[in-house]
C-alpha positions as CSV (number, residue, x, y, z in Angstrom):
1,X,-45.4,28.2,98.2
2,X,-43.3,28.0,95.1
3,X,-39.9,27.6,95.6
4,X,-37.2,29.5,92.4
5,X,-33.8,28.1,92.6
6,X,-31.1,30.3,90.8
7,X,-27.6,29.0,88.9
8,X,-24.4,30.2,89.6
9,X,-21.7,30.9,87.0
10,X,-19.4,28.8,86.7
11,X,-16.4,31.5,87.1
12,X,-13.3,29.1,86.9
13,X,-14.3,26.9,83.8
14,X,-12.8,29.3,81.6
15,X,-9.4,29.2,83.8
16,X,-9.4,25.5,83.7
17,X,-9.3,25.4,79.6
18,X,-6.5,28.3,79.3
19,X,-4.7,25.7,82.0
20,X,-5.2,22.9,79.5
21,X,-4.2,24.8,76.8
22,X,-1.3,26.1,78.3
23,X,0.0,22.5,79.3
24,X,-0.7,21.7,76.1
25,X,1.2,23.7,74.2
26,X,4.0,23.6,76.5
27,X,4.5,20.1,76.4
28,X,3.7,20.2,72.6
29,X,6.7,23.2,73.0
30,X,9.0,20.6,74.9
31,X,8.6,17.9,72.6
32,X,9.4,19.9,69.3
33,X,12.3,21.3,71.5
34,X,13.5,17.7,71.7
35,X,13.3,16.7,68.6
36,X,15.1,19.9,67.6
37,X,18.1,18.8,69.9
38,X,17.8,15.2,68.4
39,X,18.0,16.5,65.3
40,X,21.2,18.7,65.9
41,X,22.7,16.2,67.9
42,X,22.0,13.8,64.9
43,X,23.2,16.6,62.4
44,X,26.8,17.3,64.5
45,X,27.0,13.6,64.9
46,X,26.2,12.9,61.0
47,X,29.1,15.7,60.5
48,X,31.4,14.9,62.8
49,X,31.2,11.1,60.5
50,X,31.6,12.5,57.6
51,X,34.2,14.7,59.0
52,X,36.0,11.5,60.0
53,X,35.3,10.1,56.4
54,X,37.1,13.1,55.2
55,X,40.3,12.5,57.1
56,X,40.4,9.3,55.8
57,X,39.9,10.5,52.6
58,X,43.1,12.5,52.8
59,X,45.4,9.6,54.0
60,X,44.3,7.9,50.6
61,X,44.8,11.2,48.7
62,X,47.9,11.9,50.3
63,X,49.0,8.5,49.8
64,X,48.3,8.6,45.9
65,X,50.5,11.5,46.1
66,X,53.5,9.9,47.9
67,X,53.5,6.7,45.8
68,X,53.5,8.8,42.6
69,X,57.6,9.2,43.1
70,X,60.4,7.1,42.4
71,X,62.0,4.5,44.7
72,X,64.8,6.6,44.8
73,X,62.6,9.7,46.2
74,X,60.6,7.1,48.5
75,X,64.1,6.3,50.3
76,X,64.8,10.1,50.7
77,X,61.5,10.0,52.6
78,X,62.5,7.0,54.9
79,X,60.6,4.5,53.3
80,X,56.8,3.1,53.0
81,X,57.0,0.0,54.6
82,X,56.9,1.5,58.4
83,X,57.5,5.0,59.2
84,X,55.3,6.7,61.8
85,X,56.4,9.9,60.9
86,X,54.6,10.1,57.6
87,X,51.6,7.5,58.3
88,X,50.6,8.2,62.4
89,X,48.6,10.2,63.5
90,X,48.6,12.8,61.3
91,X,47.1,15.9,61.7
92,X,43.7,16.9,59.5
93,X,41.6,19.0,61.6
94,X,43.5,21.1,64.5
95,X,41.6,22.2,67.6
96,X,42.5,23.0,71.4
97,X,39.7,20.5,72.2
98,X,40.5,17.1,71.4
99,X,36.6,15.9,70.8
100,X,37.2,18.4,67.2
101,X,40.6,17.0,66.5
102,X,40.8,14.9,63.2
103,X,43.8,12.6,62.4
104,X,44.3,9.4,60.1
105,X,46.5,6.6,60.5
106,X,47.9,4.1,58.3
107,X,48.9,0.7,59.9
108,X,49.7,-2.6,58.2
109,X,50.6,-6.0,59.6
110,X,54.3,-7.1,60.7
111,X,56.4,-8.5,58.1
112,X,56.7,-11.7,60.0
113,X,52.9,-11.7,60.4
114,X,53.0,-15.3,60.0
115,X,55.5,-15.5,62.9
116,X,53.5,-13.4,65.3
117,X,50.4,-11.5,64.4
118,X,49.9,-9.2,67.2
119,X,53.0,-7.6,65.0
120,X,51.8,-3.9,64.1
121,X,53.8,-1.0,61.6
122,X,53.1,2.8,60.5
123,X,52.7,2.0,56.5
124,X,51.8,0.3,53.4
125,X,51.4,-3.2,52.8
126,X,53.4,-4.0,49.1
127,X,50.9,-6.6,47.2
128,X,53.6,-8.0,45.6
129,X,55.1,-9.2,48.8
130,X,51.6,-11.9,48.4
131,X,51.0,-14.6,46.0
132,X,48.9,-13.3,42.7
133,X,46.7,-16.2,42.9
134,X,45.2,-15.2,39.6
135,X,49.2,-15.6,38.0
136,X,49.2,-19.1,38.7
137,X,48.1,-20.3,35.7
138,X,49.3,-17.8,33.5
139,X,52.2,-19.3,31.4
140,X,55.6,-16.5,31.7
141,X,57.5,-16.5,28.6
142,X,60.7,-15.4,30.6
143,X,60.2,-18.5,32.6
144,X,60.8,-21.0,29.8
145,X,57.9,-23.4,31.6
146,X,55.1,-24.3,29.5
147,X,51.6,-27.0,30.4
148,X,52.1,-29.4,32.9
149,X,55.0,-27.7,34.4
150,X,52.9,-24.7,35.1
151,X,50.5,-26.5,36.9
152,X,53.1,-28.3,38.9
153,X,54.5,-25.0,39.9
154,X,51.0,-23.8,40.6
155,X,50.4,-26.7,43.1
156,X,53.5,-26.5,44.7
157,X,53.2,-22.6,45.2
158,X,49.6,-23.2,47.1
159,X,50.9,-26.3,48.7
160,X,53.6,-24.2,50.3
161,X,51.0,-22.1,52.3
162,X,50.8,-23.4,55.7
163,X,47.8,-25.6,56.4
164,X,47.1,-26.0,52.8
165,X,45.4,-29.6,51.6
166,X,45.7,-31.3,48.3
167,X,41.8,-31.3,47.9
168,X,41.7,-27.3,48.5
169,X,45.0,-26.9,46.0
170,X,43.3,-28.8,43.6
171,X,39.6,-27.3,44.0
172,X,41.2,-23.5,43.7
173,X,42.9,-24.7,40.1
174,X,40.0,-26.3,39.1
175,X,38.2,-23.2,39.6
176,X,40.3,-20.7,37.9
177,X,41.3,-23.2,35.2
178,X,39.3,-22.9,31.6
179,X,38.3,-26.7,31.0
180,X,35.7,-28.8,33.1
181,X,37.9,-31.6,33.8
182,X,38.4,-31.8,37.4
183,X,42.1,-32.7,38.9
184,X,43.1,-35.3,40.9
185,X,41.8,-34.1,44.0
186,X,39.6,-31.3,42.4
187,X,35.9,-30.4,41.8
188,X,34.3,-29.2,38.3
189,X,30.9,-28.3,37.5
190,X,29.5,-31.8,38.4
191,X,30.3,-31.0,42.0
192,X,29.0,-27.2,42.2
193,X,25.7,-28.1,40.0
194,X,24.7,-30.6,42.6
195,X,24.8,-28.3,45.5
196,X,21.8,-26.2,47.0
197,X,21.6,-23.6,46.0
198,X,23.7,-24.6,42.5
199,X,26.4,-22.4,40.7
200,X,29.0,-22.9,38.7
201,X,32.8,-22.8,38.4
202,X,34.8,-19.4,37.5
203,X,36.9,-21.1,34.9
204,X,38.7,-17.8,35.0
205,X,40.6,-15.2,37.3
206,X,38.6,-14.6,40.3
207,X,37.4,-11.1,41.1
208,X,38.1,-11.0,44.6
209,X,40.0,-13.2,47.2
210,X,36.6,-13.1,49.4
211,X,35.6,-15.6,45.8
212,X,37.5,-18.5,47.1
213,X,34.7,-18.8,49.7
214,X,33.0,-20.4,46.7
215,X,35.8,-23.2,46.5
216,X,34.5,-26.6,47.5
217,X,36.6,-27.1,50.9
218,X,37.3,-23.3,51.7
219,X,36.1,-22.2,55.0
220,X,35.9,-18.5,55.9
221,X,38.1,-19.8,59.3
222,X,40.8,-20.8,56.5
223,X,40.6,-17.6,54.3
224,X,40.5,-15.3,57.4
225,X,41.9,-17.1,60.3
226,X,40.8,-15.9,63.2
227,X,41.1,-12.1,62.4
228,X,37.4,-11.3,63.0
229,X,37.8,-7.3,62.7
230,X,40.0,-7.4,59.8
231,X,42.3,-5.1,61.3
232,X,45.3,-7.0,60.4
233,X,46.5,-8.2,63.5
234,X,45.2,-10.7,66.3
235,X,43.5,-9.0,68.9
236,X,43.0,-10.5,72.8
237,X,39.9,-11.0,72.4
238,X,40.1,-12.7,68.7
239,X,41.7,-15.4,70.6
240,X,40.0,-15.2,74.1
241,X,41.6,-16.4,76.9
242,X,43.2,-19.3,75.0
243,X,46.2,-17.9,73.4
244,X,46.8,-21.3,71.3
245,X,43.5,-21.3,69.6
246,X,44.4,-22.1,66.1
247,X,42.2,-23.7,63.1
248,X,43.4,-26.2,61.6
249,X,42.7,-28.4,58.4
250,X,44.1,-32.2,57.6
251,X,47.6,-31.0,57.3
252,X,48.4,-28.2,59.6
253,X,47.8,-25.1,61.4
254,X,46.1,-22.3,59.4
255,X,48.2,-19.3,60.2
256,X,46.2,-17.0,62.6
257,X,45.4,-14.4,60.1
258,X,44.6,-16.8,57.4
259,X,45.8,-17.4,53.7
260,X,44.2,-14.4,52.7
261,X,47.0,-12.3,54.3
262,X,49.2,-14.6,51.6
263,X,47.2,-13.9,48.4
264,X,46.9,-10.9,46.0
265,X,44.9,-10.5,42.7
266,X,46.6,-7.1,42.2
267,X,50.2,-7.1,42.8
268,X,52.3,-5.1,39.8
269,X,55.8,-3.1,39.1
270,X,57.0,-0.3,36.8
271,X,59.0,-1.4,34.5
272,X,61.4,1.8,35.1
273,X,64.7,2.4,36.7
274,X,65.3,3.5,40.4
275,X,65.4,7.0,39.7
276,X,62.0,6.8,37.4
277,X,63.3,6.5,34.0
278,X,61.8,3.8,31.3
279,X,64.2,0.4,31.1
280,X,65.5,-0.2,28.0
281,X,64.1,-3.4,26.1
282,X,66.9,-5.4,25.0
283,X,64.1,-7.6,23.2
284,X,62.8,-4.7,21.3
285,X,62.6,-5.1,17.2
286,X,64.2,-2.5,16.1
287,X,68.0,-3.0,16.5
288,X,69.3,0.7,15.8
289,X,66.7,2.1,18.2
290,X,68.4,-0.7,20.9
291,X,71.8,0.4,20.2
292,X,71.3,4.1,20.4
293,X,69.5,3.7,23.4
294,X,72.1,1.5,25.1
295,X,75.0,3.5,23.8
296,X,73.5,6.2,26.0
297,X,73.9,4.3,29.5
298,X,76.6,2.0,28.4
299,X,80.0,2.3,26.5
300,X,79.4,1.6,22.8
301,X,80.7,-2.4,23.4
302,X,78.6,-3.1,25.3
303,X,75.5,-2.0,23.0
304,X,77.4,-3.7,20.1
305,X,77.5,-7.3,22.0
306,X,74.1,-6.8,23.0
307,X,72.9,-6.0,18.9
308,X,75.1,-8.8,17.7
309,X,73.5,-11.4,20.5
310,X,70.3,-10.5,19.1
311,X,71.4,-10.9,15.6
312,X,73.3,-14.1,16.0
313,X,72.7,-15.7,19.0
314,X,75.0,-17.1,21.7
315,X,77.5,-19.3,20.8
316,X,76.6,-22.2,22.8
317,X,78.6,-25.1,24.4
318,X,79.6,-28.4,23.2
319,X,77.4,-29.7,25.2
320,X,74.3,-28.1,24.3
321,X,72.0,-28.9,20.8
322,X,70.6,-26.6,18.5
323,X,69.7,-26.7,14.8
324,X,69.8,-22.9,14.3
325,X,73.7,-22.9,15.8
326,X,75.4,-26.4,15.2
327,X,78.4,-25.0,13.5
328,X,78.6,-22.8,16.8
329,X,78.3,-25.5,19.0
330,X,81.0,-27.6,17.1
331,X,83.3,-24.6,17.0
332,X,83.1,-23.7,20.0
333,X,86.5,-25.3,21.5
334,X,88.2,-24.1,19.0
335,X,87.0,-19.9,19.0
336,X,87.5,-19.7,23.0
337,X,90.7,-19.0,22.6
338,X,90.4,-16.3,19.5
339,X,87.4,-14.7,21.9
340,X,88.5,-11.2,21.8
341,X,86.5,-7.4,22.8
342,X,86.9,-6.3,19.6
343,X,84.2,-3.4,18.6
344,X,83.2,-2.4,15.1
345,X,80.7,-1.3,13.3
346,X,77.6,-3.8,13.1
347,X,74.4,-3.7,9.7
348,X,71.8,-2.8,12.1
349,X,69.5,-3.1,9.5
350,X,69.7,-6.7,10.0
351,X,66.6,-8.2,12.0
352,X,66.8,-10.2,15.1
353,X,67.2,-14.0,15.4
354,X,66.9,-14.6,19.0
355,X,65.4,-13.3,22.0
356,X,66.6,-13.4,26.0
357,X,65.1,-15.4,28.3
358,X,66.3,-12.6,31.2
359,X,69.0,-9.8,31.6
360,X,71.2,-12.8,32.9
361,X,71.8,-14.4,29.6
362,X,74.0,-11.7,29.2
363,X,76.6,-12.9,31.9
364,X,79.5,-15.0,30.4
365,X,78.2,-15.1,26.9
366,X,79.8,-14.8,23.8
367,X,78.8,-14.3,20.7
368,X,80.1,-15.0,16.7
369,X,79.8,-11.6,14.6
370,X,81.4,-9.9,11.6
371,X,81.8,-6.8,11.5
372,X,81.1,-4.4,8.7
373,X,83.9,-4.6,5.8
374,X,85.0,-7.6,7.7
375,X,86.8,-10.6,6.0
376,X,86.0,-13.1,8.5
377,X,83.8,-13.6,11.5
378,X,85.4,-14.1,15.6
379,X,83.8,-14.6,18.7
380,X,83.2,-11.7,21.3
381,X,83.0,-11.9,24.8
382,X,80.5,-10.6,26.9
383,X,81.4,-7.4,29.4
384,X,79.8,-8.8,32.2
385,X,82.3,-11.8,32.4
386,X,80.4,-13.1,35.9
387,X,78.2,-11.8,39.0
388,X,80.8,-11.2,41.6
389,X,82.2,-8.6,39.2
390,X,79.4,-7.3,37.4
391,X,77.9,-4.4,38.9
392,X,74.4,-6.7,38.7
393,X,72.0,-4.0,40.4
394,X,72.8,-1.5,37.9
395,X,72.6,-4.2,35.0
396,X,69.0,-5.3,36.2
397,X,67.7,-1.8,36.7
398,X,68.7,-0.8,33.4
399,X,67.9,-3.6,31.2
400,X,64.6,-5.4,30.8
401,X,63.4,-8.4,28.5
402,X,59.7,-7.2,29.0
403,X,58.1,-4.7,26.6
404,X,55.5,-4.0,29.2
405,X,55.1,-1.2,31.1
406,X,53.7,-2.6,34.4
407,X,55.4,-6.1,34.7
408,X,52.4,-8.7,36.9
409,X,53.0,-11.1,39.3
410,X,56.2,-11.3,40.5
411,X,57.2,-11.4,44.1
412,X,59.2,-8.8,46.5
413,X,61.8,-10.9,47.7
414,X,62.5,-8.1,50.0
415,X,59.2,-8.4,51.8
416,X,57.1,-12.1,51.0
417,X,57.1,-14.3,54.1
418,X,59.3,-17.3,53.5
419,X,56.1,-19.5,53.0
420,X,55.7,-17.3,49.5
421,X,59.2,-17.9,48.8
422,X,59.2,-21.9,49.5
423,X,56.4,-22.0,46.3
424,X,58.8,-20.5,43.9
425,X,61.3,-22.8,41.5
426,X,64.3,-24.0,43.1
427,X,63.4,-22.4,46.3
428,X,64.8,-24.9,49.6
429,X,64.7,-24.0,52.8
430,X,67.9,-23.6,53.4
431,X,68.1,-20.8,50.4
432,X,64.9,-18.9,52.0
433,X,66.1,-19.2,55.5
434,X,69.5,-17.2,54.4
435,X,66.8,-15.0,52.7
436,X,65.0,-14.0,55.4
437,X,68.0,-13.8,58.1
438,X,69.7,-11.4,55.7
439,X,67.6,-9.3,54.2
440,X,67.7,-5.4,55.6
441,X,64.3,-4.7,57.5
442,X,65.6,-0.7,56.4
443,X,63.9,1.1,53.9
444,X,67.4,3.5,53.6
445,X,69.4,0.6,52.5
446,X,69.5,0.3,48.6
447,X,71.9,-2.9,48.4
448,X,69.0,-5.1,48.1
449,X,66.7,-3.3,45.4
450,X,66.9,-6.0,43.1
451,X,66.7,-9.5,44.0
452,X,69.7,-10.2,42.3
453,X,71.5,-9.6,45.5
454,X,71.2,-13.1,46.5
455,X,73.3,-14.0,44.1
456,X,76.1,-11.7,45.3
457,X,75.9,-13.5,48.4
458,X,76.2,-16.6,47.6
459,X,72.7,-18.0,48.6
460,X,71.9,-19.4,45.0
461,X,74.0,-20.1,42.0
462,X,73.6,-18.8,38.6
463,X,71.7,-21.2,37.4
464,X,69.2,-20.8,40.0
465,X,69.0,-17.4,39.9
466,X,68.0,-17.4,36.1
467,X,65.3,-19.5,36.9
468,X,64.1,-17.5,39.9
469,X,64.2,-13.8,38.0
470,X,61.2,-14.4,36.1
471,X,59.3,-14.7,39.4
472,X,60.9,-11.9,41.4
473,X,61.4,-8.2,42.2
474,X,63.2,-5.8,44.7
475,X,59.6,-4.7,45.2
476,X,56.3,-3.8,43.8
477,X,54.0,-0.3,42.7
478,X,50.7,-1.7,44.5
479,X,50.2,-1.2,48.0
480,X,47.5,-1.4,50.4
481,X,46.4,1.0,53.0
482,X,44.4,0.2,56.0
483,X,43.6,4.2,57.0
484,X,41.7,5.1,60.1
485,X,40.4,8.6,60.2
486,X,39.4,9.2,63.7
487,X,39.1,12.3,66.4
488,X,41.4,12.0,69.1
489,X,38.4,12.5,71.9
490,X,36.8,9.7,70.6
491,X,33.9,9.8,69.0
492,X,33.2,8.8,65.3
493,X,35.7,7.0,63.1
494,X,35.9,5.8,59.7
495,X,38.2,2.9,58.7
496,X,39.0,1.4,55.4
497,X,41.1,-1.0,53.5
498,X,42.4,1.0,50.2
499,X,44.8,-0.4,47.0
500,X,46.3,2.0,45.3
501,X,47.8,1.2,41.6
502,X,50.6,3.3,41.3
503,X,52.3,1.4,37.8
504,X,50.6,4.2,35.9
505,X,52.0,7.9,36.0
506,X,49.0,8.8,38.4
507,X,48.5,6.3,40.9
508,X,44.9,5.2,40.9
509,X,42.2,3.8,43.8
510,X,41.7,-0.3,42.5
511,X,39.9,-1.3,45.4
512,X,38.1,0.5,48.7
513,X,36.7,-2.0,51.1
514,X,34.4,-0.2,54.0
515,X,35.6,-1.7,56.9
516,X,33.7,0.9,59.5
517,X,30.9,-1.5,60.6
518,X,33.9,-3.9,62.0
519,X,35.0,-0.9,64.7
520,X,37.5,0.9,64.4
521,X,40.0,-1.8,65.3
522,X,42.7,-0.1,67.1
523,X,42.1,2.5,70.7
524,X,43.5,6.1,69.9
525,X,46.9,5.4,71.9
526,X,48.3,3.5,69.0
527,X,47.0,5.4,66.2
528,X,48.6,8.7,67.9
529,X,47.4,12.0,69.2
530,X,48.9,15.5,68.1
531,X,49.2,18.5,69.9
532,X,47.6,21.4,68.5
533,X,48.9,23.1,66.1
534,X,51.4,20.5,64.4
535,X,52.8,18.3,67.3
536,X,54.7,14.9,66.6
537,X,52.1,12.1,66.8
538,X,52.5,10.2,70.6
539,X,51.6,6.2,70.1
């Protein structure tokens, strides 16, 4: 009996496939889906950074902007040094929802950083208000110091940073000095070619303060004290829960945010008035240019003794030795009594003999001239007869001895922490603790825009204020910005440390230091948030 068996279709294969298919390309479906939202979350995200970048962007433009006016203008506007009004939390992008609101913020350390760094202000920080480490060196022809008393001045200005060692002092010299001949306690190319790797010396001005890392002896814990996020001031957590953690070398405590918060390579002023105008040169070679141009801010007397100084010299004391003036200084007994004010007409075609040290030479000087048509010559007194009666900020913001228009170097005696001030000639501590007590901590006060005010108040004596004037101003055209651009619902930030040159008639960026990877260093209650549409920043 044969036996036929018979298949049966397989009905449901078919179903089973389009099932397969189906999860397949819905899973295939899901996973593009996801990526797509990756990618638009990644996309927003990568806006909403460069968003933030923006803002910041417009705290440096707008600050290029406010440091393109005058000092008298800057007043009017309260200030740069701290004013939350103009530097918090200011408004970029508005929006009712906090997570789209864009602000920047400018902060700077405390004046008295070195005091107490947790110190925090709404402005600019004035470079000139630092050491210009790369000035040290650099011989002043106002200062009358020339070789080894430059670099006995150099030493003594790093040796008055706190913590600082003869070895590092030396080692920093030795590397922006141009010989190979190492100091005392120094180091030279013999040192540096014997390390692993080997380099050698700058023998020149550095290029960054972060270069002193390179110095034999310099620790980034010395440079940088313990300010890990670079945000200016010491954090809790910077210093843990041991609020008297310090580093410290051989011969003190390094201040908490380091010496770099002493130390500049950029610090500058115009060499113009307070209201903006150009100073005039009363070292300038041509005489009848000098005299019209003084005749035009001062009475005509006072542009002739200035002329006839230039042209003759000072008649000088008995005491005092010159070839180029012994018969003044034998005479000069005998003419104090004939000194008169007398004006008349000078030959301004004659060139200059001498040159001033500083606009103070001018006080209590007197001078031997004859005048045009003149039988004889007589001795002139100055018209600023002595500081307590010469109107000395007026004097120093008119007059100038530099032919320069950005002058280098010199230090805001407004601003510097008294460990800048200790390094300068003559300086004791008694003088810069009178300094510091007295000086106005308001931007709206003008009494103290030159640094000859410590004079007028007795601190120093004449003497030691010609000295000092070659090494100081009532403050400086460089500034740096730390801006945070930020949105008030958190989210992505952008910080950065920005110095702005503003000797030149449009203020240029010098240096912009990324600072973003380090956090962005302050929470969002102290930068400030705005209400929308214009509020007043809240801290």
């Amino acid at each position: 009996m044969k036996v036929t068996f018979c298949r049966q279709p397989r009905r449901g294969f078919v179903l089973v496939i389009v099932l397969v298919v189906i999860v397949a390309l819905s899973l295939t479906a899901y996973a593009f889906t996801e990526l797509m939202l990756t990618h638009n979350d990644a996309a927003r995200l990568t806006g909403r950074q460069r968003q933030a970048a923006a803002a910041l962007q417009s705290g440096v433009d707008v600050t290029r902007m406010l440091l393109m006016s005058d000092r008298a203008e800057r007043l009017e506007m309260g200030g740069f040094d701290d004013n939350p009004e103009i530097f918090q939390g200011v408004n970029v992008v508005d929006d009712a929802d906090v997570r789209f609101r864009a602000n920047y913020t400018i902060v700077a350390p405390g004046f008295q950083h070195d005091a107490d760094p947790t110190l925090l202000r709404f402005g600019l920080v004035d470079e000139s208000s630092k050491l210009n480490i790369n000035m040290l060196l650099t011989p002043l022809e106002t200062s009358g110091l020339t070789g080894s008393e430059i670099d006995e001045l150099a030493v003594k200005r790093l040796m008055a940073l706190p913590g600082m060692t003869d070895e590092i002092a030396d080692a920093i010299l030795d590397w922006l000095d141009a010989d190979d001949e190492a100091r005392e306690y120094g180091a030279e190319i013999e040192y540096y070619s014997e390390l692993n790797p080997p380099y050698v010396p700058k023998n020149g001005p550095l290029a960054s303060v972060e270069e002193l890392l390179l110095v034999r002896g310099m620790l980034p814990e010395y440079l940088f004290g313990l300010d890990i996020n670079r945000n200016g001031v010491l954090d809790p957590h910077e210093v843990g829960s041991n609020a008297e953690t310090v580093v410290s070398t051989a011969t003190g405590e390094i201040p908490p945010l380091g010496w770099a918060a002493y130390l500049t390579l950029h610090s500058a002023e115009r060499n113009m008035t307070f209201d903006g105008q150009p100073r005039i040169n009363i070292n300038q070679d041509d005489l009848q240019t000098l005299h019209d141009e003084l005749t035009d801010v001062f009475d005509r007397y006072t542009a002739t003794f200035i002329v006839a100084h230039r042209q003759n010299g000072p008649v000088l004391n008995t005491n005092t030795s010159s070839d180029d003036h012994e018969n003044e200084d034998e005479a000069d007994d005998e003419e104090s009594d004939t000194a008169t004010m007398t004006d008349g007409p000078l030959d301004l075609s004659r060139s200059a003999r001498s040159q001033f040290e500083n606009v103070l030479a001018l006080i209590d000087a007197r001078v031997r001239v004859r005048y045009q048509d003149a039988e004889e010559e007589i001795t002139i007194v100055s018209p600023f007869v002595d500081p307590e009666s010469t109107d000395m900020q007026n004097l120093l913001d008119r007059l100038t001895v530099y032919e320069e228009e950005a002058v280098v170097g010199r230090i805001n005696i407004n601003r510097a922490s008294r460990h800048v001030l200790l390094g300068l000639p003559g300086m004791t501590d008694e003088i810069v603790d009178q300094i510091v007590e007295n000086r106005n901590p308001s931007p709206s006060q003008s009494a103290q825009l030159h640094p000859s005010w410590i004079l007028k108040s007795g601190f120093v004596t004449s003497g030691e204020m010609e000295a000092l004037l070659p090494f100081l101003n009532g403050g400086g055209d460089v500034h740096t910005a730390q801006i945070i651009g930020y949105y008030e619902g958190l989210g992505p930030f952008s910080r950065a440390e920005v110095m702005i040159d503003a000797t030149p008639a449009m203020p240029r960026v010098i240096q912009f230091r990324d600072l973003t990877h380090l956090g962005r260093g302050f929470p969002v209650s102290t930068l400030g948030a705005n209400a929308v549409n214009g509020g007043t920043a809240n801290p």
